[in-house]
Structure formats: C-alpha cells, structure tokens
C-alpha positions in Angstrom: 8.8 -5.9 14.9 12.6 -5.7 14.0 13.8 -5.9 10.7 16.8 -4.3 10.4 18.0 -2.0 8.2 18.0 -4.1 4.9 14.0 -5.2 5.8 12.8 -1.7 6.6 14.3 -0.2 3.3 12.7 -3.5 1.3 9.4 -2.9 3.1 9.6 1.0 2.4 10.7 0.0 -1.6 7.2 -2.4 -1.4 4.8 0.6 -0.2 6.1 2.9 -2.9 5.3 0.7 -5.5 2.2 0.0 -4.1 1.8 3.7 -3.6 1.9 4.4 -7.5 -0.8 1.5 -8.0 -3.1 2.6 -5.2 -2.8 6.2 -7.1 -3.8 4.7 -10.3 -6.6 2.8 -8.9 -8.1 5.4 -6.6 -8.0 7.9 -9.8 -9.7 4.9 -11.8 -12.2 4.4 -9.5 -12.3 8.7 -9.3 -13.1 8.9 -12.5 -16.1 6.5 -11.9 -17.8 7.6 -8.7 -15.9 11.2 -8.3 -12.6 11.9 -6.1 -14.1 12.6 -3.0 -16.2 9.7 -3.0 -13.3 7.5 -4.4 -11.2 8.8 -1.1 -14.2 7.5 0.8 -14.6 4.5 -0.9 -10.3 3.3 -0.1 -10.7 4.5 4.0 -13.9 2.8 4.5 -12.2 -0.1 2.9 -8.7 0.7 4.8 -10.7 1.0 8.1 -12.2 -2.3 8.0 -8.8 -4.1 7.6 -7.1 -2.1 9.8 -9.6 -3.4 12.5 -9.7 -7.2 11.5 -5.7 -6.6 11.7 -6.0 -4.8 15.6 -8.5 -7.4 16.4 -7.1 -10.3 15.1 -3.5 -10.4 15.1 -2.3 -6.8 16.8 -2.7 -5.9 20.6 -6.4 -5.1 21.0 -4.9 -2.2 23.8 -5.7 0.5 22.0 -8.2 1.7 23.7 -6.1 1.8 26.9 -2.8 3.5 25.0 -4.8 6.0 22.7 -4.9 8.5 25.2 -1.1 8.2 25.8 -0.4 9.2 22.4 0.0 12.9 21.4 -2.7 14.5 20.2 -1.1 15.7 16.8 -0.2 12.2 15.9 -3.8 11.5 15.5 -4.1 13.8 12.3 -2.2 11.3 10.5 -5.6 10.0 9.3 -6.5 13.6 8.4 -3.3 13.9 6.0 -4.2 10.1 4.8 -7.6 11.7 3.1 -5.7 14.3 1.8 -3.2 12.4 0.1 -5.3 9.9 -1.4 -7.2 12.8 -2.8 -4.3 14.7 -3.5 -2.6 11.7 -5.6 -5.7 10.4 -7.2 -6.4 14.2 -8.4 -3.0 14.1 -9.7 -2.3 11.3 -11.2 -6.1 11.5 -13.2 -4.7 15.0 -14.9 -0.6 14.5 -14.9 -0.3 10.7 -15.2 1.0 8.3 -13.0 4.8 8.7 -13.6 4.9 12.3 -13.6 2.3 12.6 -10.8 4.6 10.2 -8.7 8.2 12.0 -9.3 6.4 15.2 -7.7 5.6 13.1 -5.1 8.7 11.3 -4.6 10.8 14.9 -4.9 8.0 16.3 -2.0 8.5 13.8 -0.2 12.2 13.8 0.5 12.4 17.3 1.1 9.7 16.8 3.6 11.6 13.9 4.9 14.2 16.4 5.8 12.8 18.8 7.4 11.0 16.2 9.4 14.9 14.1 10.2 15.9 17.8 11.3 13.2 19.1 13.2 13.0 15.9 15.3 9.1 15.5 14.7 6.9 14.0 17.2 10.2 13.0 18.7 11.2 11.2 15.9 14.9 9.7 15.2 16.7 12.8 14.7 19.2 12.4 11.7 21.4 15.3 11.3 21.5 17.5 8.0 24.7 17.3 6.0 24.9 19.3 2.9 25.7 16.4 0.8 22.1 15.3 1.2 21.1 18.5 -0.2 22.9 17.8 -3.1 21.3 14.2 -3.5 18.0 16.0 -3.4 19.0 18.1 -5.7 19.7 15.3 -8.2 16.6 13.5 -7.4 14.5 17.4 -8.2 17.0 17.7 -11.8 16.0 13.9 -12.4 12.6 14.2 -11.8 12.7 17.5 -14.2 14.2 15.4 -16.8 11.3 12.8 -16.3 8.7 15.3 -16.7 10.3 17.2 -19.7 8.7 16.7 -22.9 
C-alpha cells in the first residue's frame, strides 16, 4: 500500500492521537480490573481484529511467510504488552498530557538511534546534527509542558 509521503505522515499524525486515547482508556479500564489485566483485556481484543483483518481482507499467507521473517521481529508483540502497560501505568499516575510528551520525547530519540543503526534493515536515514537540535527543542518543550 503506497501512500506517499503526505499519507504516511497523516496516517502516523492519526495513530498518535489515537495513541493518547488508547492510553487514557486502557488506564480507565486499569483502574477497573488492574493494569495487567487491562493489557490483557486490549490484546485479546487487538488479536481478534487483527485476524478478521488477515482473514478477511489481508493475504491469509502468513503461515507460509512467517518463517521467512527474522526471528527478532517477532518480539514486536512482546514490546506491544509492554507499552500498553507501560503507558496505561503512566498516564493513571502522571496524566495523559504529561505521560504522553515523555513518550513522544522517547520516542524520537529512539527513532534515531533506530534511522542510524539501520534496524532490522530498516531505511537507513543518516544523522545530521541539526536533528539533534530539533530533539533538543522537542525535550526543552516537553520540559516546559511538564513544568508546574
């Protein structure tokens, strides 16, 4: 599926907003049946559209490509529990705003590491210092966010 540039960014703007509301539910619904069973609760739930998705409108392949795939890209799932838990646990004792800015600011220098490392063999995008310093003014914004 080819979006181009303009699309992916749109579609990556669309799953960080619904990032900060799945936080706020899954710390909702944490703070009804507990966070571990809350993180339960979303995957189960996750799971079961994922499937109707592969089943219904993906390529139902994957049991003939899962093998192909390296192994360490199947931990994906792994760091999917521990974020859900992580941001629900969060969010429940931080807030959603701050909670999210920690995340966003993570993120990004993650994201960099990752672009420079070449990941799993991802699109390598070279580090220029000037990114550094956009960082930086996302960390001293997100400082400013969370000041009191």
């Amino acid at each position: 599926m080819q979006l181009g540039n303009i699309g992916a960014l749109l579609i990556a703007a669309l799953s960080g907003a619904a990032m900060a509301a799945q936080g706020t539910m899954n710390s909702v619904l944490g703070k009804t049946v507990g966070l571990w069973q809350a993180t339960l609760v979303v995957h189960i739930l996750g799971t079961a559209l994922s499937a109707l998705a592969v089943f219904t409108i993906g390529k139902s392949d994957l049991l003939l490509k899962i093998g192909s795939a390296n192994p360490i890209s199947w931990f994906g799932g792994v760091l999917g529990v521990m974020i859900v838990f992580g941001v629900a646990t969060s969010m429940s004792q931080v807030g959603v705003s701050p909670a999210t800015t920690a995340i966003i600011s993570a993120q990004l220098l993650a994201a960099f590491l990752i672009d420079q490392l070449n990941f799993l063999g991802v699109k390598q995008i070279p580090f220029h210092p000037i990114k550094l310093a956009g960082a930086a003014m996302i960390i001293v914004g997100a400082w400013i966010i969370l000041k009191k």
